[in-house]
mmCIF file of the N, C-alpha and C atoms, coordinates in Angstrom:
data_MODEL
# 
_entry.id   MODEL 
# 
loop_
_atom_site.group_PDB 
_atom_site.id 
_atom_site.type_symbol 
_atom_site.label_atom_id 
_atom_site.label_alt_id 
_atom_site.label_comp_id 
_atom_site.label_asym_id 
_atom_site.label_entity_id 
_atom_site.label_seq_id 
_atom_site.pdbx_PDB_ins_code 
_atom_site.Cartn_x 
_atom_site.Cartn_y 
_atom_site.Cartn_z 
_atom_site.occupancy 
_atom_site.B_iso_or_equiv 
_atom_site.pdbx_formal_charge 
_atom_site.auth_seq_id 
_atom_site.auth_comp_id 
_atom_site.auth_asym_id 
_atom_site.auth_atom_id 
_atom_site.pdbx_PDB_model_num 
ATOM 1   N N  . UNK A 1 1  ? -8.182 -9.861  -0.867 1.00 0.00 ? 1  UNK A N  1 
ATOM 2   C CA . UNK A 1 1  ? -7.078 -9.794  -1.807 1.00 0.00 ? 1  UNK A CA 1 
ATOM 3   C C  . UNK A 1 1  ? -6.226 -8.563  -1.483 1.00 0.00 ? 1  UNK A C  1 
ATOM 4   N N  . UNK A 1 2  ? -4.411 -8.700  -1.402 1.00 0.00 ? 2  UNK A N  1 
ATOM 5   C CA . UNK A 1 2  ? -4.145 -7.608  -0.925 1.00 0.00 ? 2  UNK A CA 1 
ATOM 6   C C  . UNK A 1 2  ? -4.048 -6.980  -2.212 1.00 0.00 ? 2  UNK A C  1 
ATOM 7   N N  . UNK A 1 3  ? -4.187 -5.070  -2.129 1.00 0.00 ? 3  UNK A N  1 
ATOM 8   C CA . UNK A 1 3  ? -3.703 -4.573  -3.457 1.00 0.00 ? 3  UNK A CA 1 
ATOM 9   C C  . UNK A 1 3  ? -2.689 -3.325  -2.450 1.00 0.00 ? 3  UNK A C  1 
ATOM 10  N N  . UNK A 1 4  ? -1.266 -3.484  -3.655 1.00 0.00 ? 4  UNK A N  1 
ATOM 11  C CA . UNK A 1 4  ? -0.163 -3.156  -3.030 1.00 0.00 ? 4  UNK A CA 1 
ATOM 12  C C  . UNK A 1 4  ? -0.275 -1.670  -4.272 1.00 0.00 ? 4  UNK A C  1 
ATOM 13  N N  . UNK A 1 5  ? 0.226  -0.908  -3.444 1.00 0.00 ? 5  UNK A N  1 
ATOM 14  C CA . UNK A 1 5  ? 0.248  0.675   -3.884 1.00 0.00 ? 5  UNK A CA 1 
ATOM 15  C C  . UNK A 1 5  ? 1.784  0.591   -4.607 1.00 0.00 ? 5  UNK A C  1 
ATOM 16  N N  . UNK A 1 6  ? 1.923  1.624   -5.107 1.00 0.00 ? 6  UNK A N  1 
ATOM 17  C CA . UNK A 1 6  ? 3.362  1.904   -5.827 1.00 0.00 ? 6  UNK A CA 1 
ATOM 18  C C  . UNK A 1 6  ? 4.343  2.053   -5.229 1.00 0.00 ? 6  UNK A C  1 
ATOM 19  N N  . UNK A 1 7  ? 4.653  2.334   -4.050 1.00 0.00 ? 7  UNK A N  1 
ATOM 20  C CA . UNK A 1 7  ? 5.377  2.563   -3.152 1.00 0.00 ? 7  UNK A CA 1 
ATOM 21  C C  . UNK A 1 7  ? 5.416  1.193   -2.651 1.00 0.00 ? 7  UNK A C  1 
ATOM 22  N N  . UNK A 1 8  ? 4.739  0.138   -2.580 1.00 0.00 ? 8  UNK A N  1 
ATOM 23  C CA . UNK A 1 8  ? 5.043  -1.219  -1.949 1.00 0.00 ? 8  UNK A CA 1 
ATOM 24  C C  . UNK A 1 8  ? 5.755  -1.866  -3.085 1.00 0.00 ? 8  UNK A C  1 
ATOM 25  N N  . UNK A 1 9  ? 5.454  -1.852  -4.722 1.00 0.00 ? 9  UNK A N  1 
ATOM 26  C CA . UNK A 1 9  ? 5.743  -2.523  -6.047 1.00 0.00 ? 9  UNK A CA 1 
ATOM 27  C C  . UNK A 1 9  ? 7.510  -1.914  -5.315 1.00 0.00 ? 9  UNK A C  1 
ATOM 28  N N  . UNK A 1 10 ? 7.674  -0.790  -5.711 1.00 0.00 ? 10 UNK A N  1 
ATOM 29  C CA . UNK A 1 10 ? 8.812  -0.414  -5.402 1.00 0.00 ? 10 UNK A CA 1 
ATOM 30  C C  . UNK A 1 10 ? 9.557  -0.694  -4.639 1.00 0.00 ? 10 UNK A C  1 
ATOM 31  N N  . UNK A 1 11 ? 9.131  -0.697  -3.538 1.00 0.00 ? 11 UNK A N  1 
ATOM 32  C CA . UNK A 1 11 ? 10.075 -1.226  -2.684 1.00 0.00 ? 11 UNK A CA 1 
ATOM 33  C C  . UNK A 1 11 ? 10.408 -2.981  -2.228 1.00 0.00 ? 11 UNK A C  1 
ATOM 34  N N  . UNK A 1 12 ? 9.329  -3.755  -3.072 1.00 0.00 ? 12 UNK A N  1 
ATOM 35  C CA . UNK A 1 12 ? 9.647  -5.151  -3.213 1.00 0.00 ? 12 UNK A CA 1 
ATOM 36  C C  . UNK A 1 12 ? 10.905 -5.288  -4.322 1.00 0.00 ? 12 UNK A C  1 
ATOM 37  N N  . UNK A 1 13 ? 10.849 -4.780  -5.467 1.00 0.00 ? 13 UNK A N  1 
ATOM 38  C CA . UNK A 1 13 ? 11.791 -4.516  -6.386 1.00 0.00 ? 13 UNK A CA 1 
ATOM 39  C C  . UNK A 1 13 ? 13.288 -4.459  -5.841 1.00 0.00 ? 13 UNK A C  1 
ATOM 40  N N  . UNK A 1 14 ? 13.324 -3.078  -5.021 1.00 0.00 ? 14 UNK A N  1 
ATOM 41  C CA . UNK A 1 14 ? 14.717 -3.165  -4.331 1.00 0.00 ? 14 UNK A CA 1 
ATOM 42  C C  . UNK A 1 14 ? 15.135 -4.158  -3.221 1.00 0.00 ? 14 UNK A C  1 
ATOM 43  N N  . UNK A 1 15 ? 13.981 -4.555  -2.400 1.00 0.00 ? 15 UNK A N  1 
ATOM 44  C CA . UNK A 1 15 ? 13.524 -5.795  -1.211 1.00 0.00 ? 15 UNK A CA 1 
ATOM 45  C C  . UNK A 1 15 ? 14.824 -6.890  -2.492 1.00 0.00 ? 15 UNK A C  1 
ATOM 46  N N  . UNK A 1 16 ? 14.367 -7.073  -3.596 1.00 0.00 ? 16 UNK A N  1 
ATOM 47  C CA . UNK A 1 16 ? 14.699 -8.438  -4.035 1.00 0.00 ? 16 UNK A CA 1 
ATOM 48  C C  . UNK A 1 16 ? 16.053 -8.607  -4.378 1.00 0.00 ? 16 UNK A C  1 
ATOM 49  N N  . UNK A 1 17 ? 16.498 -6.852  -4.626 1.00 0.00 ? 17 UNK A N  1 
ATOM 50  C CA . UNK A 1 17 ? 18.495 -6.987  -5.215 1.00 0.00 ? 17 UNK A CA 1 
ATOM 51  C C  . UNK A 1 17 ? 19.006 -6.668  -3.705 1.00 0.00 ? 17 UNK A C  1 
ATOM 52  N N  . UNK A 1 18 ? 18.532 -5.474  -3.168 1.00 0.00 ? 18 UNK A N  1 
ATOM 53  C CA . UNK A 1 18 ? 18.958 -5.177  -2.029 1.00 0.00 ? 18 UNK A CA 1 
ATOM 54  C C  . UNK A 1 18 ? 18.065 -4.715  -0.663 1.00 0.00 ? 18 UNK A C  1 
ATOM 55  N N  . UNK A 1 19 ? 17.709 -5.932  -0.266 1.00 0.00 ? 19 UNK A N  1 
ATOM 56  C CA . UNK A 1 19 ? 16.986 -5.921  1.062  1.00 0.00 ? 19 UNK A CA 1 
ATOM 57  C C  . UNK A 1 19 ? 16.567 -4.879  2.121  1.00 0.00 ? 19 UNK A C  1 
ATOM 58  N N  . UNK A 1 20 ? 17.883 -4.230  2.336  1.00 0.00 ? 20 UNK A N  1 
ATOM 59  C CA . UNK A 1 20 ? 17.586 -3.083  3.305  1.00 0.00 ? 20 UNK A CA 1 
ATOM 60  C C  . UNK A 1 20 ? 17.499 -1.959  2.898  1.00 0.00 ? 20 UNK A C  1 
ATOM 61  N N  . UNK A 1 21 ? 17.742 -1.382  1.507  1.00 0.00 ? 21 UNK A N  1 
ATOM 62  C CA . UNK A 1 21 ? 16.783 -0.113  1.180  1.00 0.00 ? 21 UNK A CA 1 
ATOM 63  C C  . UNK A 1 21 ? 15.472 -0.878  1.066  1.00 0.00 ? 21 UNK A C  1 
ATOM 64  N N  . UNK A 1 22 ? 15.015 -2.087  0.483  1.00 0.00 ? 22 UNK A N  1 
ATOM 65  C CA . UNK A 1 22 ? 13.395 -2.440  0.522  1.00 0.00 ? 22 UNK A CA 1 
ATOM 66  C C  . UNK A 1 22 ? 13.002 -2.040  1.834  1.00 0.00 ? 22 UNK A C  1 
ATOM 67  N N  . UNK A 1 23 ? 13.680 -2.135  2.733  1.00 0.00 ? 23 UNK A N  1 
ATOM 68  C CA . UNK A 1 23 ? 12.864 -2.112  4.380  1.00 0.00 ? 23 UNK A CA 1 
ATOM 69  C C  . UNK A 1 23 ? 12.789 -0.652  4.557  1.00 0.00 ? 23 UNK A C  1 
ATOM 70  N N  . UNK A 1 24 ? 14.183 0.083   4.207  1.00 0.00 ? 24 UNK A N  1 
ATOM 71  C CA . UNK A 1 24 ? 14.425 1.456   4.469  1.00 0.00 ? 24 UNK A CA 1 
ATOM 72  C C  . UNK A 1 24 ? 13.468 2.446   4.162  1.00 0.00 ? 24 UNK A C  1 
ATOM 73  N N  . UNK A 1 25 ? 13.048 1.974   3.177  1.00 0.00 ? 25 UNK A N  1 
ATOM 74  C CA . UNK A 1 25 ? 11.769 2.925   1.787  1.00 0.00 ? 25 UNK A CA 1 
ATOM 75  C C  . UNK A 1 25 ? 10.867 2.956   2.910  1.00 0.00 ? 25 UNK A C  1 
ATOM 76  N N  . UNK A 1 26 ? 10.494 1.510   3.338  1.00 0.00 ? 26 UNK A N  1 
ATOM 77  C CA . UNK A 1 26 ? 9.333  1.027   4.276  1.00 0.00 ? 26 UNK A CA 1 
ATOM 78  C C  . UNK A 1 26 ? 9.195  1.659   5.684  1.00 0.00 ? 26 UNK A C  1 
ATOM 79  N N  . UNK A 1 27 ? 10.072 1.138   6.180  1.00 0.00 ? 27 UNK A N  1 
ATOM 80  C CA . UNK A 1 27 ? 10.285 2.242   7.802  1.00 0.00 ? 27 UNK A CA 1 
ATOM 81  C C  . UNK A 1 27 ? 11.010 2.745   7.936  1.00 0.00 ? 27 UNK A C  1 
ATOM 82  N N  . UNK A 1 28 ? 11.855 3.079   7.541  1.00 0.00 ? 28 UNK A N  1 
ATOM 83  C CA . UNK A 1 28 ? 13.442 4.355   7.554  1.00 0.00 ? 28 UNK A CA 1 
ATOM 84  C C  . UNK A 1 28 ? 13.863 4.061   8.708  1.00 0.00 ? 28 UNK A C  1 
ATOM 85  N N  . UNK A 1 29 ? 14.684 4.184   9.278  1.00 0.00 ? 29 UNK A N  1 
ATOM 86  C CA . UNK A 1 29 ? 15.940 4.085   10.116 1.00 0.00 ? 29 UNK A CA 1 
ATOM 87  C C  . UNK A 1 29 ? 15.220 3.589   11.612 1.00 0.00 ? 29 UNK A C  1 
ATOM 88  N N  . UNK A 1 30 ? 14.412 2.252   11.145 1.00 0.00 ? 30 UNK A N  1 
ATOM 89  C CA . UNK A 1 30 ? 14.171 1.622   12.446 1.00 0.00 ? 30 UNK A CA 1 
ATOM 90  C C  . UNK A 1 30 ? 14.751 0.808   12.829 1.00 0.00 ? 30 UNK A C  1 
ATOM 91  N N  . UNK A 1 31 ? 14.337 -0.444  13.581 1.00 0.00 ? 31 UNK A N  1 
ATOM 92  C CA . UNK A 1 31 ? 15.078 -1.328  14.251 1.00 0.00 ? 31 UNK A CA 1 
ATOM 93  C C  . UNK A 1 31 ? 15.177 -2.650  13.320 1.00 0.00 ? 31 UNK A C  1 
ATOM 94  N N  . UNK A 1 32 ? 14.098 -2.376  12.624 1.00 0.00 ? 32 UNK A N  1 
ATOM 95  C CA . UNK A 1 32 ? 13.813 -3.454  11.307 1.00 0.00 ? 32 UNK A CA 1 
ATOM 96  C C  . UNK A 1 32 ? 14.813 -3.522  10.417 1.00 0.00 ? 32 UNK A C  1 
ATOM 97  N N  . UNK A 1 33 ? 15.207 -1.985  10.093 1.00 0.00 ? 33 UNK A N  1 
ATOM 98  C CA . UNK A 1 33 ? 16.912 -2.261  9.096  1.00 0.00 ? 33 UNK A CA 1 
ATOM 99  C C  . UNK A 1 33 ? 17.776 -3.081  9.786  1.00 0.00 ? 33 UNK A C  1 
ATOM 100 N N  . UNK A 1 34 ? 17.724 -2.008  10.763 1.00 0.00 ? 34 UNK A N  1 
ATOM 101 C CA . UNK A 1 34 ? 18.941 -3.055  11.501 1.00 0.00 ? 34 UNK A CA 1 
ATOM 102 C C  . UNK A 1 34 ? 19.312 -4.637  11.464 1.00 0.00 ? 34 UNK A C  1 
ATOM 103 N N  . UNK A 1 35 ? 18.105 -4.792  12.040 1.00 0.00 ? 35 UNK A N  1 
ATOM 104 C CA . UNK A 1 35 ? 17.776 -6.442  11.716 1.00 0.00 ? 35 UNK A CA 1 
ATOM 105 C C  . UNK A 1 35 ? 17.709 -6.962  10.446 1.00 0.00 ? 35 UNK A C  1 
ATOM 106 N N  . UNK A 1 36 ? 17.300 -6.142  9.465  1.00 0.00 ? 36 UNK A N  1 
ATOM 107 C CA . UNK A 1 36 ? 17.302 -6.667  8.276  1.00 0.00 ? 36 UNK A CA 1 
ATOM 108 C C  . UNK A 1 36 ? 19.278 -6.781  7.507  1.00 0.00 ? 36 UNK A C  1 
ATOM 109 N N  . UNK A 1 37 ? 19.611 -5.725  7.776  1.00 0.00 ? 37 UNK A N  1 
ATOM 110 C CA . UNK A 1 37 ? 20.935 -5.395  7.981  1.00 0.00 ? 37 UNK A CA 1 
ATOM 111 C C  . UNK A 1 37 ? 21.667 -6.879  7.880  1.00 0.00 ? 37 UNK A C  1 
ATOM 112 N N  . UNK A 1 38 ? 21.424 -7.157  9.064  1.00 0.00 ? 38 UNK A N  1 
ATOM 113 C CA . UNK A 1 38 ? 22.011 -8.489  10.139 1.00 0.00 ? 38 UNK A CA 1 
ATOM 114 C C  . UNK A 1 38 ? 21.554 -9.811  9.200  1.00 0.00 ? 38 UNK A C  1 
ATOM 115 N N  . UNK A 1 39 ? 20.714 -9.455  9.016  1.00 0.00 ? 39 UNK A N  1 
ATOM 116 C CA . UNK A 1 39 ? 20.103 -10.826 8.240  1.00 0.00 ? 39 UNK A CA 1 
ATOM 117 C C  . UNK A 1 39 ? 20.445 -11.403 6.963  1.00 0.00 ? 39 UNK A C  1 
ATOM 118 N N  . UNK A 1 40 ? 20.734 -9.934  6.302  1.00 0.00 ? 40 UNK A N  1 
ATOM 119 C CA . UNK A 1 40 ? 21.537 -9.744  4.925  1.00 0.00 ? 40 UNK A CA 1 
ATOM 120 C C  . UNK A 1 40 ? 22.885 -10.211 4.937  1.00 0.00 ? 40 UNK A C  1 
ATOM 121 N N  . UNK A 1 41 ? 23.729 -10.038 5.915  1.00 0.00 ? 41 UNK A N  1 
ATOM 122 C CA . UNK A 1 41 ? 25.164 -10.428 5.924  1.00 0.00 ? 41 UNK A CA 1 
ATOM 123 C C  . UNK A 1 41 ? 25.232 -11.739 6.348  1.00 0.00 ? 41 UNK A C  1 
ATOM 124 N N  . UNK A 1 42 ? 24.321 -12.105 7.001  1.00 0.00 ? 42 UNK A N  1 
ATOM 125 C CA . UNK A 1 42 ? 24.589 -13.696 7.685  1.00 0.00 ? 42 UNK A CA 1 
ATOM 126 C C  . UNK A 1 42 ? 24.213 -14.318 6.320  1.00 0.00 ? 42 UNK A C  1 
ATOM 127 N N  . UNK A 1 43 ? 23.009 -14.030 5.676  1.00 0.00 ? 43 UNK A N  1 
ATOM 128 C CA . UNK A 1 43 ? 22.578 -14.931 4.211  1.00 0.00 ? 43 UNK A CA 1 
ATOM 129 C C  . UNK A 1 43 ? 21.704 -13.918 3.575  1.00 0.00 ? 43 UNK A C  1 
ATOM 130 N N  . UNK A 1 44 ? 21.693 -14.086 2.418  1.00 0.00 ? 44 UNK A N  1 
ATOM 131 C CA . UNK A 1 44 ? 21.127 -12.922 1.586  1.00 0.00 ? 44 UNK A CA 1 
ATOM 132 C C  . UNK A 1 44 ? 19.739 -13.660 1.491  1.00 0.00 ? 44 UNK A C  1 
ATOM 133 N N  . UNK A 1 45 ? 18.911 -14.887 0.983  1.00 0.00 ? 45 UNK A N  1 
ATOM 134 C CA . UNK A 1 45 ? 17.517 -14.982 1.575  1.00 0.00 ? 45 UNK A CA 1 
ATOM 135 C C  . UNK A 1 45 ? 17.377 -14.973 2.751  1.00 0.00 ? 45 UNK A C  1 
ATOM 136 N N  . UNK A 1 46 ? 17.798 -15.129 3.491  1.00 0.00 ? 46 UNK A N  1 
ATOM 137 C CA . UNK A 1 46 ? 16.907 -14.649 5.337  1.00 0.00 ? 46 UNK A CA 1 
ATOM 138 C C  . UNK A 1 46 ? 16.904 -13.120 4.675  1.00 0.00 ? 46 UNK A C  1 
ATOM 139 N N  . UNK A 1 47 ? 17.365 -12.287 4.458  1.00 0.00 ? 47 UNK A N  1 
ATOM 140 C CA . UNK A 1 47 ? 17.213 -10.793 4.356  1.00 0.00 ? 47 UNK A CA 1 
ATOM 141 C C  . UNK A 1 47 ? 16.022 -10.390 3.367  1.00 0.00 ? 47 UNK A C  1 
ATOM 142 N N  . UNK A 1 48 ? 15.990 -11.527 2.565  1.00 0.00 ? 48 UNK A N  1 
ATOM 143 C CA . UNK A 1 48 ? 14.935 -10.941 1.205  1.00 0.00 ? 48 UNK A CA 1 
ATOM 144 C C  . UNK A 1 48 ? 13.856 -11.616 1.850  1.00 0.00 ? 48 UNK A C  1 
ATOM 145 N N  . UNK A 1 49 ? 14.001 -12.514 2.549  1.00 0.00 ? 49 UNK A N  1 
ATOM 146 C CA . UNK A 1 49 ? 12.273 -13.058 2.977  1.00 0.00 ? 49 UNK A CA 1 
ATOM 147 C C  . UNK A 1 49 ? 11.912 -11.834 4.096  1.00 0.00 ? 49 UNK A C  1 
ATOM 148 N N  . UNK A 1 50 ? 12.898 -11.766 5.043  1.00 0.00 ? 50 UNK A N  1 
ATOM 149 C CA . UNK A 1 50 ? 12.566 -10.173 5.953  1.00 0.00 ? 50 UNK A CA 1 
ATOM 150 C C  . UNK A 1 50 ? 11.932 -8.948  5.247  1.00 0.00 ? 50 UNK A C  1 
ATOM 151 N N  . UNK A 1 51 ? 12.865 -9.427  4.439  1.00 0.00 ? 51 UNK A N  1 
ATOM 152 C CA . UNK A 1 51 ? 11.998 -7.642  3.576  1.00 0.00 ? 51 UNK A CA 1 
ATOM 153 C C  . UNK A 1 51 ? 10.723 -7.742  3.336  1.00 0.00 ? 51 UNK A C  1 
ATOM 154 N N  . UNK A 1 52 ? 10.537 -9.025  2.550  1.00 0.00 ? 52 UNK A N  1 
ATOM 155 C CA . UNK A 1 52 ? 8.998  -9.068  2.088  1.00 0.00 ? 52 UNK A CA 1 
ATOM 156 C C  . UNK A 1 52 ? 8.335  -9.091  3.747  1.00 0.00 ? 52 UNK A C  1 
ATOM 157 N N  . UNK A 1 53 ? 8.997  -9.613  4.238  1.00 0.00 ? 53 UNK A N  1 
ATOM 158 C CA . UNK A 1 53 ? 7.703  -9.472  5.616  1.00 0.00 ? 53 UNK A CA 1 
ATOM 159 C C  . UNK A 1 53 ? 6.997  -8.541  5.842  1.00 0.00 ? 53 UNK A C  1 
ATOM 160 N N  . UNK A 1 54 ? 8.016  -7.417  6.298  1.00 0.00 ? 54 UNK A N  1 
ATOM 161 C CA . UNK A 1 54 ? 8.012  -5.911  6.661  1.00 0.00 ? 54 UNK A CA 1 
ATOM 162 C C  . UNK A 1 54 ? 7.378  -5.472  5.642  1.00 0.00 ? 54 UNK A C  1 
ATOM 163 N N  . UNK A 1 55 ? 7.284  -5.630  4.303  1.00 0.00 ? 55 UNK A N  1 
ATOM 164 C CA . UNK A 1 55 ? 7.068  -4.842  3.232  1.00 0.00 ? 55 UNK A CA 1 
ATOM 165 C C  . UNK A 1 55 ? 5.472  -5.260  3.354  1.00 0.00 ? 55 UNK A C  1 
ATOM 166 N N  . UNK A 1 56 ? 4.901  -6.933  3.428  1.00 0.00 ? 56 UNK A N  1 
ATOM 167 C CA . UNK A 1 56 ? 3.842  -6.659  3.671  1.00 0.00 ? 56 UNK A CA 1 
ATOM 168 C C  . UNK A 1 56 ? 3.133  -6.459  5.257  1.00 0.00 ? 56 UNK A C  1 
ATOM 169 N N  . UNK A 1 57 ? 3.792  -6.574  6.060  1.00 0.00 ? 57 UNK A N  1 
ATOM 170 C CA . UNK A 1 57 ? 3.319  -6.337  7.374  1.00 0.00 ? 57 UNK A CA 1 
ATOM 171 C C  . UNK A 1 57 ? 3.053  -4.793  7.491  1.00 0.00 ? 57 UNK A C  1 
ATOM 172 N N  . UNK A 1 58 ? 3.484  -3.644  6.768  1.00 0.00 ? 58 UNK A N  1 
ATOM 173 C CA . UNK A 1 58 ? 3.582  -2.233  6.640  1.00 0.00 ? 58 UNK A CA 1 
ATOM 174 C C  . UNK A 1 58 ? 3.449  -1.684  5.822  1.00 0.00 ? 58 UNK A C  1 
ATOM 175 N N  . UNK A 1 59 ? 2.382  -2.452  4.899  1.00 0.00 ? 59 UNK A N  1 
ATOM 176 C CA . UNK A 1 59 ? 1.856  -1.908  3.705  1.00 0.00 ? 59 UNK A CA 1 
ATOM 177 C C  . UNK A 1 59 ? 0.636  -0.918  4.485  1.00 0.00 ? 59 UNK A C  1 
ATOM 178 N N  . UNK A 1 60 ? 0.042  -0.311  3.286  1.00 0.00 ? 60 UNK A N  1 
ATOM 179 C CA . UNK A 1 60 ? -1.444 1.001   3.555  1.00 0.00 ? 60 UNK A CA 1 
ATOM 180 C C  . UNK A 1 60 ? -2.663 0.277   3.626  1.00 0.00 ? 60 UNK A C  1 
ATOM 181 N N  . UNK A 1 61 ? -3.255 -0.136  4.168  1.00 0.00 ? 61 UNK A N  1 
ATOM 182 C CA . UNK A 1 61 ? -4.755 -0.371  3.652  1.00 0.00 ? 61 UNK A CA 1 
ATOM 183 C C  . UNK A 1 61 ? -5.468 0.411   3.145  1.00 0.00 ? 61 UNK A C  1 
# 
């Protein structure tokens, strides 16, 4: 079962209005914004499903 820390709650929250601070919180000024960036302007769910990716692909164990 995953258990998501406060810092993941959080940054799904912003993940869901605005995608790329969710990623930003997550990895800061990687290649993933970028892309997430990109993903956001072409369609706003491709960007929110990205986020959650990243958000759980780069969570803490």
């Amino acid at each position: 079962m995953a258990e998501y820390t406060t810092r993941d709650i959080i940054a799904m929250i912003f993940a869901f209005f605005l995608p790329p601070i969710g990623v930003g919180l997550v990895r800061g000024c990687h290649v993933d914004l970028f892309i997430n960036i990109g993903l956001t302007l072409l369609g706003f769910i491709p960007g929110i499903a990205h986020a959650f990716y990243i958000i759980y692909k780069h969570r803490i164990h």
